[in-house]
PyMOL Python script that loads the backbone (N, CA, C, O; Angstrom):
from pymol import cmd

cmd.read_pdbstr("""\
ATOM      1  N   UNK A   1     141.657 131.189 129.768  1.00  0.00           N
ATOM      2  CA  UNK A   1     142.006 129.972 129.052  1.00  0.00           C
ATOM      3  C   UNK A   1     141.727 128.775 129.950  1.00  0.00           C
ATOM      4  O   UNK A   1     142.213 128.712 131.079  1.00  0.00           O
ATOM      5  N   UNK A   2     140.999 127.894 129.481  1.00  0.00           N
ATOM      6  CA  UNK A   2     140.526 126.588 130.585  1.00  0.00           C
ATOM      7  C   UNK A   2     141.208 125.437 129.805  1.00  0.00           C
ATOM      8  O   UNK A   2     140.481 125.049 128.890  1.00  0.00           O
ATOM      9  N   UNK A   3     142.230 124.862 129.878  1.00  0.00           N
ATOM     10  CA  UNK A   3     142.775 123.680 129.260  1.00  0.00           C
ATOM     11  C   UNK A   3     141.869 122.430 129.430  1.00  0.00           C
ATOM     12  O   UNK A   3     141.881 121.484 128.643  1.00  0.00           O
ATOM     13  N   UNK A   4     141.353 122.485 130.154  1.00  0.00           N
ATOM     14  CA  UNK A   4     140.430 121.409 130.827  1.00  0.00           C
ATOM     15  C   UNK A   4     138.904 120.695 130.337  1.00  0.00           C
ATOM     16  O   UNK A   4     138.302 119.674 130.668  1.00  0.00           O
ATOM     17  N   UNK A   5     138.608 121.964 129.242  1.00  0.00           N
ATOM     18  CA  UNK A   5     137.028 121.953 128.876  1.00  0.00           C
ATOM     19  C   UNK A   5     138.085 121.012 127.555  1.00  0.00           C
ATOM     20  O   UNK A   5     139.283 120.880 127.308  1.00  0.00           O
ATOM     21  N   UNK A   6     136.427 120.406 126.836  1.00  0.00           N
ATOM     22  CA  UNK A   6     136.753 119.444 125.500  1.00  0.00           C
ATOM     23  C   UNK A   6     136.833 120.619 124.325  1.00  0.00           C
ATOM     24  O   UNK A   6     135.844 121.340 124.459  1.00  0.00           O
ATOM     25  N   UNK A   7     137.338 120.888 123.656  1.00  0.00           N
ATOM     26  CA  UNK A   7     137.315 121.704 122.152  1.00  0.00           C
ATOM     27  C   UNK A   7     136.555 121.117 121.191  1.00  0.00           C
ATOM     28  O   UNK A   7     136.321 121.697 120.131  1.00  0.00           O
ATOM     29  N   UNK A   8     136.026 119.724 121.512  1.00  0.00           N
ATOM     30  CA  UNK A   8     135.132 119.552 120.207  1.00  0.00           C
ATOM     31  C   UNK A   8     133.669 119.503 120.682  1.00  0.00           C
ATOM     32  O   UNK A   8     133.140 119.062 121.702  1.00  0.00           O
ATOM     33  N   UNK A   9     133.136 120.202 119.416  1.00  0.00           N
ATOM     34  CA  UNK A   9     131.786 120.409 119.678  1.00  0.00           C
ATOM     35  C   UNK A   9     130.411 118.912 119.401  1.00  0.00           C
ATOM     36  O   UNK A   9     130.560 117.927 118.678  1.00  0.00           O
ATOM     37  N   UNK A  10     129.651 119.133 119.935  1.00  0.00           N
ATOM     38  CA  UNK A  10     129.141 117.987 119.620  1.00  0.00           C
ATOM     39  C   UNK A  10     128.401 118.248 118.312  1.00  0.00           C
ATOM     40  O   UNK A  10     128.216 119.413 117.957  1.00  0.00           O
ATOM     41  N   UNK A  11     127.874 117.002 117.418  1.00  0.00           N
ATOM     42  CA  UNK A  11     127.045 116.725 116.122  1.00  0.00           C
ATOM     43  C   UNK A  11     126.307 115.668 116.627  1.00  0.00           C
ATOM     44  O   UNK A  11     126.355 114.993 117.655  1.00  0.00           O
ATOM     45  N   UNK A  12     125.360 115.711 115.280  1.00  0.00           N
ATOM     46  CA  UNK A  12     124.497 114.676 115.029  1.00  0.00           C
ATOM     47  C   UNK A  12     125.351 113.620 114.358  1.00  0.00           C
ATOM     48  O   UNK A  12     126.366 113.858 113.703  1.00  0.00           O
ATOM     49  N   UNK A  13     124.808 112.384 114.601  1.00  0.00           N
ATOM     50  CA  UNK A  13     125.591 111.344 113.677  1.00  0.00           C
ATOM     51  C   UNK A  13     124.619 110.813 112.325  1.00  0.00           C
ATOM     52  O   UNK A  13     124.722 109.899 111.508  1.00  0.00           O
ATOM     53  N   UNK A  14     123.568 111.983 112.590  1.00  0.00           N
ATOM     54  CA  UNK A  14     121.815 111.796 111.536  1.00  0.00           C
ATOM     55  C   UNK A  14     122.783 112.446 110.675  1.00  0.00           C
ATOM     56  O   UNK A  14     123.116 111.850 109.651  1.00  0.00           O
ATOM     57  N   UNK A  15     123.268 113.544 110.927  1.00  0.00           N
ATOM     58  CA  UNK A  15     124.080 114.301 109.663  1.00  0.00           C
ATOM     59  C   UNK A  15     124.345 113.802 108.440  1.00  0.00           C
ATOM     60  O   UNK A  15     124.041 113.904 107.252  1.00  0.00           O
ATOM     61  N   UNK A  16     125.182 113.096 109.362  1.00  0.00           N
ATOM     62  CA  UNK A  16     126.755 112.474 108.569  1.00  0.00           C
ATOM     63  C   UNK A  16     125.826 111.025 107.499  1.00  0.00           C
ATOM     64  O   UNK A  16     125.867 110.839 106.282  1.00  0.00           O
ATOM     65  N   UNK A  17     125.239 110.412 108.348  1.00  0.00           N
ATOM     66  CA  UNK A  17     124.297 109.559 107.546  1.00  0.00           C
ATOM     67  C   UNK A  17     123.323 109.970 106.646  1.00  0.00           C
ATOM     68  O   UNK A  17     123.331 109.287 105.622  1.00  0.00           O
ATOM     69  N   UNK A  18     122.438 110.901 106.673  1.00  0.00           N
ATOM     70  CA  UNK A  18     121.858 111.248 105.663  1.00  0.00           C
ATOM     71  C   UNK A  18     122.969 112.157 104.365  1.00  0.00           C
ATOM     72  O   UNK A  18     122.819 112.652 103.248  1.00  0.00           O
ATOM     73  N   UNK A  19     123.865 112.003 105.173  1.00  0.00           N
ATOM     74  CA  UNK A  19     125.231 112.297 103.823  1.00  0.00           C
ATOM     75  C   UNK A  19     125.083 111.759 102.929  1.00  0.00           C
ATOM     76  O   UNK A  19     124.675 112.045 101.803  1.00  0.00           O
ATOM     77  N   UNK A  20     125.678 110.265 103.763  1.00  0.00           N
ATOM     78  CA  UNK A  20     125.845 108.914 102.749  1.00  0.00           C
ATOM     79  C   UNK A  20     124.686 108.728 102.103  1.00  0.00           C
ATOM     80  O   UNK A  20     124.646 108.650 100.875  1.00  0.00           O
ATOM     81  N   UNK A  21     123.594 108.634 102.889  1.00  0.00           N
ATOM     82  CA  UNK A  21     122.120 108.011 101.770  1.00  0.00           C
ATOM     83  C   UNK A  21     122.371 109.002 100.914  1.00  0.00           C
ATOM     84  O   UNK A  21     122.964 108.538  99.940  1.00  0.00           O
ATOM     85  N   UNK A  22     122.200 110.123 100.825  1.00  0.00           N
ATOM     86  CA  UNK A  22     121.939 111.182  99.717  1.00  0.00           C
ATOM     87  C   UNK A  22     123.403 110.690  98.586  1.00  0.00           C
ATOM     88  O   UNK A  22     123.007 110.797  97.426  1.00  0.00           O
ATOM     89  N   UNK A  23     124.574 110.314  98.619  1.00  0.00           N
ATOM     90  CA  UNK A  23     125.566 109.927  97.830  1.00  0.00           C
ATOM     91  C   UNK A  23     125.225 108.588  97.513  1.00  0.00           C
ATOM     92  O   UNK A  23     125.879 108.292  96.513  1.00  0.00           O
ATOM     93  N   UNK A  24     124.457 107.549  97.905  1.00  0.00           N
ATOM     94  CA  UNK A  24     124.241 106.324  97.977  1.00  0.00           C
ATOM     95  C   UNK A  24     123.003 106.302  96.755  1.00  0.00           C
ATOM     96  O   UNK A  24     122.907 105.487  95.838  1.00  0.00           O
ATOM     97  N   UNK A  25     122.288 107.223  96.991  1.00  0.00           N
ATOM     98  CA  UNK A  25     120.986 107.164  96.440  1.00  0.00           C
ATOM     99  C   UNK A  25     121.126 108.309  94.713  1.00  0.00           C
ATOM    100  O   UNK A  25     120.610 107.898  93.674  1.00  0.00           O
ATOM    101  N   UNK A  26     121.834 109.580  94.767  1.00  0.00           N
ATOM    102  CA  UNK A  26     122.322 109.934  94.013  1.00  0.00           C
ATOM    103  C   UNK A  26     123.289 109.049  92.834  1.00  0.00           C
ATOM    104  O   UNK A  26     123.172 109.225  91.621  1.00  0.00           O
ATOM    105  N   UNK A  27     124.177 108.151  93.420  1.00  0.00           N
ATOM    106  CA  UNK A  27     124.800 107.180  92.538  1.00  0.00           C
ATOM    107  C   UNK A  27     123.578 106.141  91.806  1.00  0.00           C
ATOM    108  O   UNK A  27     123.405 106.184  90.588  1.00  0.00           O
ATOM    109  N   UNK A  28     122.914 105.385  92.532  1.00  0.00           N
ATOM    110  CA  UNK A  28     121.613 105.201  92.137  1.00  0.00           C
ATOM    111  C   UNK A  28     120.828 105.485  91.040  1.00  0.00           C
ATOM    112  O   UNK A  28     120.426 104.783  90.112  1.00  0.00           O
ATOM    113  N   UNK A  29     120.650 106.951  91.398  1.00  0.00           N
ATOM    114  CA  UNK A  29     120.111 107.492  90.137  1.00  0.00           C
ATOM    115  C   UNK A  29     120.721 107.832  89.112  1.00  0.00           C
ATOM    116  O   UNK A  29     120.124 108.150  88.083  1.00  0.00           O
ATOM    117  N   UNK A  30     122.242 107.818  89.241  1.00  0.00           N
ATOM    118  CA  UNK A  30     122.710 107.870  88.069  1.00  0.00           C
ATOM    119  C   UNK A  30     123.011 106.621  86.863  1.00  0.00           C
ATOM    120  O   UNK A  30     123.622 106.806  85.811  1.00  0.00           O
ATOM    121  N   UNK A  31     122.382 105.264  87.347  1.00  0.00           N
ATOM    122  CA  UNK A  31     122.089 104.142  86.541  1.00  0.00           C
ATOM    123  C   UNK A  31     120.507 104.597  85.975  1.00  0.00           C
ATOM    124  O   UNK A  31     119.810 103.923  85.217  1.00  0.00           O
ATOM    125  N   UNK A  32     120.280 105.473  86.365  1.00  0.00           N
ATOM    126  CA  UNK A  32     118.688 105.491  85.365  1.00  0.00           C
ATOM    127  C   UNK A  32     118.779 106.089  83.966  1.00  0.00           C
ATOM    128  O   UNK A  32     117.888 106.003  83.121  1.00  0.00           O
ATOM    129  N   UNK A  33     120.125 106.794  83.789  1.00  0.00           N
ATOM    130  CA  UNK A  33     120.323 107.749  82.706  1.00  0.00           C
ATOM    131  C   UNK A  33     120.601 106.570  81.472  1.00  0.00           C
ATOM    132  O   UNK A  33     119.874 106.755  80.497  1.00  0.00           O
ATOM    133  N   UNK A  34     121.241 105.759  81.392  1.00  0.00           N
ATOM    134  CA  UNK A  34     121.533 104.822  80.288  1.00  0.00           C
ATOM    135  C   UNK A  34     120.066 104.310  79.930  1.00  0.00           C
ATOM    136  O   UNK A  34     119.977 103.955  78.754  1.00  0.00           O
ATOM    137  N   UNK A  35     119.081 104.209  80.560  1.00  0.00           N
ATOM    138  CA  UNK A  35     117.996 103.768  80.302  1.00  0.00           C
ATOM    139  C   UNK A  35     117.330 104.231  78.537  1.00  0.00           C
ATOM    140  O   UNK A  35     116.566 103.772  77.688  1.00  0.00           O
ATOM    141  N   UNK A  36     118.231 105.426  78.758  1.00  0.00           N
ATOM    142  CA  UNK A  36     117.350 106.500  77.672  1.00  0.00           C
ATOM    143  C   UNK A  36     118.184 105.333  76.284  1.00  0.00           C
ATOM    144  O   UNK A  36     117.626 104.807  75.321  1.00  0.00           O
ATOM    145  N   UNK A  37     119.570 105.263  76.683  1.00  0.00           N
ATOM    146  CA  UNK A  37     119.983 104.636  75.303  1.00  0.00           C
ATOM    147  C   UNK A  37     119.388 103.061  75.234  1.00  0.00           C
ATOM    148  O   UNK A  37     119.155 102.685  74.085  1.00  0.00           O
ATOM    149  N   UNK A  38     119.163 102.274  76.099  1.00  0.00           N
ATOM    150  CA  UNK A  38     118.514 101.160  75.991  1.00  0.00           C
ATOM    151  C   UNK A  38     117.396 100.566  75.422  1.00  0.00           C
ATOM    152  O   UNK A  38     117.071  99.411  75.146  1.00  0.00           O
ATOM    153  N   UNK A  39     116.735 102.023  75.290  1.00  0.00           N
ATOM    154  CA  UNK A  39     114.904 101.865  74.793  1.00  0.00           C
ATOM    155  C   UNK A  39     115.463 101.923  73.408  1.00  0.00           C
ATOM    156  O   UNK A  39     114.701 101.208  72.757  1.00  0.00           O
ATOM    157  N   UNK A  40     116.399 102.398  72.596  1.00  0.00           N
ATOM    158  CA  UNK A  40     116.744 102.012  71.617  1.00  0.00           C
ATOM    159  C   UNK A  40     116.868 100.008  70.910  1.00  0.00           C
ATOM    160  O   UNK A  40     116.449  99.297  69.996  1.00  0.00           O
ATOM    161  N   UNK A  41     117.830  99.955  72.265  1.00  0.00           N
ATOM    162  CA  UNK A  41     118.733  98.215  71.615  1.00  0.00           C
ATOM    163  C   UNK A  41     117.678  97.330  71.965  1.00  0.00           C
ATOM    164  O   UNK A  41     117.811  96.140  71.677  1.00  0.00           O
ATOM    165  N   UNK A  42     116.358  97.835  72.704  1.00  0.00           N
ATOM    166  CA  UNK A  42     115.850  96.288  73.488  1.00  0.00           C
ATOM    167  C   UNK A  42     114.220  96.379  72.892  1.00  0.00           C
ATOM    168  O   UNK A  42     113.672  97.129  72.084  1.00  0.00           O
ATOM    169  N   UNK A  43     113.932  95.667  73.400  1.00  0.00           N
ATOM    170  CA  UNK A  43     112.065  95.641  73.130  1.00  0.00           C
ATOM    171  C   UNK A  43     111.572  96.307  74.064  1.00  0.00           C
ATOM    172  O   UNK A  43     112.142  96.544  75.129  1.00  0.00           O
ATOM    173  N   UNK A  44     110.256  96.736  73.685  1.00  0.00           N
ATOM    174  CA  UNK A  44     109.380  97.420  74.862  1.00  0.00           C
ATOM    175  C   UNK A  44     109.427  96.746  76.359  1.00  0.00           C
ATOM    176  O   UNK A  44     109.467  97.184  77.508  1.00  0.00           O
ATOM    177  N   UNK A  45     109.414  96.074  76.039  1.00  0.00           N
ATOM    178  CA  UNK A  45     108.897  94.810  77.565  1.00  0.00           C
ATOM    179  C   UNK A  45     109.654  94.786  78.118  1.00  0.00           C
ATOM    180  O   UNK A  45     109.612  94.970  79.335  1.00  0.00           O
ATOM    181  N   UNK A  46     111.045  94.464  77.221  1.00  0.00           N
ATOM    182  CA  UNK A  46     112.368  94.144  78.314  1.00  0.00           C
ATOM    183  C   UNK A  46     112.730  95.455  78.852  1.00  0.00           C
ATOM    184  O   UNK A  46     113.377  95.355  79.894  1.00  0.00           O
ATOM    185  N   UNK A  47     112.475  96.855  78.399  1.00  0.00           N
ATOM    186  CA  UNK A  47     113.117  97.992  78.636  1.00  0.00           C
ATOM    187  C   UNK A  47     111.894  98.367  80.096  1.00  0.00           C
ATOM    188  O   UNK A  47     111.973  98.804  81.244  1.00  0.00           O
ATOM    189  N   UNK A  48     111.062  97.980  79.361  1.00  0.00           N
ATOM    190  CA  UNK A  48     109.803  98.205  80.691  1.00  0.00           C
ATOM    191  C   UNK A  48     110.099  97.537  81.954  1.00  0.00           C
ATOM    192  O   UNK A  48     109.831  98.192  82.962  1.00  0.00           O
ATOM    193  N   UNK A  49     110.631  96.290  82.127  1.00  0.00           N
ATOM    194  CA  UNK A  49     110.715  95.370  82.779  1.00  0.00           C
ATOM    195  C   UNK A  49     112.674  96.176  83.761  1.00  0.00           C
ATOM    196  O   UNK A  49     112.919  96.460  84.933  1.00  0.00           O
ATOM    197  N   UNK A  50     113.409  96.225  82.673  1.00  0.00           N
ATOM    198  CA  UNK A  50     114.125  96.673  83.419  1.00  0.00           C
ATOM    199  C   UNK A  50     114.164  97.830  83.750  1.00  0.00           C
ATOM    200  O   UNK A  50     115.212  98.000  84.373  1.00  0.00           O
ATOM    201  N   UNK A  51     113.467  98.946  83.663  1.00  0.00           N
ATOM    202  CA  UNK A  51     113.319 100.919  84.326  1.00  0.00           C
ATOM    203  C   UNK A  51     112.259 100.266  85.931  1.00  0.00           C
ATOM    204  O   UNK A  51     112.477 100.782  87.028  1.00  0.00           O
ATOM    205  N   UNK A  52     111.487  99.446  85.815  1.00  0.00           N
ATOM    206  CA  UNK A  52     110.723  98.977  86.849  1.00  0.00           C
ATOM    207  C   UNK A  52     111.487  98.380  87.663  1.00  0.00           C
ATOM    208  O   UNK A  52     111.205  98.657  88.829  1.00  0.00           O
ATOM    209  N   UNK A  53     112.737  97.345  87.489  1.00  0.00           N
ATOM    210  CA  UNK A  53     113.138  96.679  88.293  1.00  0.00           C
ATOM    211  C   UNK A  53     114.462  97.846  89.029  1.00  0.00           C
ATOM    212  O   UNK A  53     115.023  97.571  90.090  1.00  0.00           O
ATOM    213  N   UNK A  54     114.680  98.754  88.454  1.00  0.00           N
ATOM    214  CA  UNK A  54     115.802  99.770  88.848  1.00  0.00           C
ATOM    215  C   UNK A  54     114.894 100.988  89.537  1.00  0.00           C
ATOM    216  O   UNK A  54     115.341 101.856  90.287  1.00  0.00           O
ATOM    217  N   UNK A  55     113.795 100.872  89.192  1.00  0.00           N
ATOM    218  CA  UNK A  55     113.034 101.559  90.254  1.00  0.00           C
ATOM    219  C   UNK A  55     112.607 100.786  91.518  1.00  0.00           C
ATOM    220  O   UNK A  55     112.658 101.368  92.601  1.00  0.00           O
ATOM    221  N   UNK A  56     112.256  99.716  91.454  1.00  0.00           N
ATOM    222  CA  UNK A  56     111.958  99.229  92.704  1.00  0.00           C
ATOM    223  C   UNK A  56     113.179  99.352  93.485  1.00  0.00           C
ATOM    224  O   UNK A  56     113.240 100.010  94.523  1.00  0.00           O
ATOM    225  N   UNK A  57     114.342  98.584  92.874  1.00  0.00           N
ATOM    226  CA  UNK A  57     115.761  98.780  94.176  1.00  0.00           C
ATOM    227  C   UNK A  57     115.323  99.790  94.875  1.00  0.00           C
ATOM    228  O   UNK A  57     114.906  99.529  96.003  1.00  0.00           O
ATOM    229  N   UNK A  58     115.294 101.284  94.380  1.00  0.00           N
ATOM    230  CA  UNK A  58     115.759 102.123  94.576  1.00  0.00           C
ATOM    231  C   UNK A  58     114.302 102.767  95.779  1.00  0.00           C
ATOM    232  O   UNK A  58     114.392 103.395  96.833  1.00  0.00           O
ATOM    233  N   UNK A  59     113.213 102.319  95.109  1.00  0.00           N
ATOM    234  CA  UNK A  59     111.846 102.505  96.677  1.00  0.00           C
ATOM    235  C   UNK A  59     112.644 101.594  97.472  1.00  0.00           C
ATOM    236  O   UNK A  59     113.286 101.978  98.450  1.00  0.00           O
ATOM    237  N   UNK A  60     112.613 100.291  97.036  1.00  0.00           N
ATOM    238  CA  UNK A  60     112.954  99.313  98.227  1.00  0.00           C
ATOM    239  C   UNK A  60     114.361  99.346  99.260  1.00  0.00           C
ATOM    240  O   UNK A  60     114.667  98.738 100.285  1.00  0.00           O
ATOM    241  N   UNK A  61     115.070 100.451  98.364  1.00  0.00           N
ATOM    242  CA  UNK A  61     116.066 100.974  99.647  1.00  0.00           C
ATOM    243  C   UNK A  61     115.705 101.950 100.301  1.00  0.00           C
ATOM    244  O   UNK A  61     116.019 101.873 101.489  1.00  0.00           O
ATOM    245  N   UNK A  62     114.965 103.186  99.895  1.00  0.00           N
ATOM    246  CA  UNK A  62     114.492 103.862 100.537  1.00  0.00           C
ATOM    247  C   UNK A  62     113.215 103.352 101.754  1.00  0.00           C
ATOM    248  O   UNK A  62     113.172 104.030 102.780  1.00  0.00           O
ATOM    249  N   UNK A  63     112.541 102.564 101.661  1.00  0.00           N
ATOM    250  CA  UNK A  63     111.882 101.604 102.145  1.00  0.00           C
ATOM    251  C   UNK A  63     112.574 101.360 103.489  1.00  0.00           C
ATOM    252  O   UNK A  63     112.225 101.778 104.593  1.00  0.00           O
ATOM    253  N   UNK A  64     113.877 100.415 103.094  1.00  0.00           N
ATOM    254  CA  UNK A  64     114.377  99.940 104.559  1.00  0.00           C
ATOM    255  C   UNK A  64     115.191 100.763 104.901  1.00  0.00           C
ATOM    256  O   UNK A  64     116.000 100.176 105.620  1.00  0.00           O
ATOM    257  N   UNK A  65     115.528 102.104 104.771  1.00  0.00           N
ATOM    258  CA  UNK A  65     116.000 103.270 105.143  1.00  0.00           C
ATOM    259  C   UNK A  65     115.238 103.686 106.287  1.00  0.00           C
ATOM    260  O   UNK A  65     115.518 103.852 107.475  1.00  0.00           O
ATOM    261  N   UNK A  66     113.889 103.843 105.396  1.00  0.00           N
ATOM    262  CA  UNK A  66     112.877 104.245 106.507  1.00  0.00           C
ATOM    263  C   UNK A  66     112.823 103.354 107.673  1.00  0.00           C
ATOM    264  O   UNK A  66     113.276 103.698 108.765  1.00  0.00           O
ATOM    265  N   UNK A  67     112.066 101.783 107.375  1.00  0.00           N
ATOM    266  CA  UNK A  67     111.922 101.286 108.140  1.00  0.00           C
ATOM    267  C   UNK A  67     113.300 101.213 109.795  1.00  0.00           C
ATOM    268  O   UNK A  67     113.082 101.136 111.004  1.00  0.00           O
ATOM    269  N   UNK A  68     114.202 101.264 109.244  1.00  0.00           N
ATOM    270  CA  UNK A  68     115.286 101.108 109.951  1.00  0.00           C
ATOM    271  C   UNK A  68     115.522 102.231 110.823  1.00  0.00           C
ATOM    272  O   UNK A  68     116.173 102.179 111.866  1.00  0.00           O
ATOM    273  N   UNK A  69     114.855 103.437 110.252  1.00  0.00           N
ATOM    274  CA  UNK A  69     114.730 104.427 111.361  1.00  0.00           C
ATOM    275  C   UNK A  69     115.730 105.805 111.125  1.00  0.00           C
ATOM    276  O   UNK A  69     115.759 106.798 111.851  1.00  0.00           O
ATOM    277  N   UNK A  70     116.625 105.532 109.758  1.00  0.00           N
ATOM    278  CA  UNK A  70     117.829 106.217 109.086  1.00  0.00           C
ATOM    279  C   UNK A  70     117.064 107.773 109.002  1.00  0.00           C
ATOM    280  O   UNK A  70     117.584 108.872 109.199  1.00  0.00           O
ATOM    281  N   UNK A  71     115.806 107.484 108.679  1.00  0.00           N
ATOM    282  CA  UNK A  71     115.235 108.984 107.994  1.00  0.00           C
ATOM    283  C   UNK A  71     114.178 109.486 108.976  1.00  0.00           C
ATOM    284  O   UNK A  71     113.066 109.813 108.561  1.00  0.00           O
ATOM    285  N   UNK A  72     114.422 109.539 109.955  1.00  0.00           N
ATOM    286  CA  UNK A  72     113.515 110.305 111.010  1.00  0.00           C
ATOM    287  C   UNK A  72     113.090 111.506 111.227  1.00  0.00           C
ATOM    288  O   UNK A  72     112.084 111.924 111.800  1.00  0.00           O
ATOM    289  N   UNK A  73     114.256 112.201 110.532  1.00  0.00           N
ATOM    290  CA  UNK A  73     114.317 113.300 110.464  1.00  0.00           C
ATOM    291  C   UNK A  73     112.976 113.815 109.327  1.00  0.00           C
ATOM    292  O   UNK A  73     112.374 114.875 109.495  1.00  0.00           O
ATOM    293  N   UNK A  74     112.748 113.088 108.467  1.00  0.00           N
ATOM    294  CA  UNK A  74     111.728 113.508 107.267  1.00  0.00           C
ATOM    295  C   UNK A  74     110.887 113.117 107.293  1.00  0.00           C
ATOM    296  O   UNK A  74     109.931 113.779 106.889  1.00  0.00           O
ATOM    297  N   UNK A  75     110.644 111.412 107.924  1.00  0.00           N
ATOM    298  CA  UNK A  75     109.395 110.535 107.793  1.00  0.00           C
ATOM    299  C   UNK A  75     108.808 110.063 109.092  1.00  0.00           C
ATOM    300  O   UNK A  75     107.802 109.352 109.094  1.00  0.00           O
TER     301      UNK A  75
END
""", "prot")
cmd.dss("prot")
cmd.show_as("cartoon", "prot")
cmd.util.cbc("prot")
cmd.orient("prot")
């Protein structure tokens, strides 16, 4: 028995962060699902205009994810 050594093991802190993106980005995608009822209430254009603009967020966070260095592990 060594009282002396640390008991906790070490981790990545990439882990724990690609946690969050994956819950961050998952919530995300779950604003794309209403889309389906929208193409109903709106015009082509506006429905076009907004599935494009909820797609870009969603490159453009992945984007500065990357850039920032979050996803190293993949990219």
């Amino acid at each position: 028995f060594d009282s002396l050594s640390s008991s906790r093991l070490p981790f990545s802190i990439h882990f724990y962060l690609i946690g969050i993106l994956f819950l961050v980005f998952d919530i995300e995608v779950i604003f794309l699902f209403p889309i389906n009822y929208l193409f109903y209430t709106m015009n082509f254009f506006e429905w076009m205009y907004l599935s494009f603009m909820i797609l870009m967020i969603l490159y453009l966070g992945l984007e500065f994810e990357k850039l920032e260095g979050s996803l190293k592990w993949f990219f």
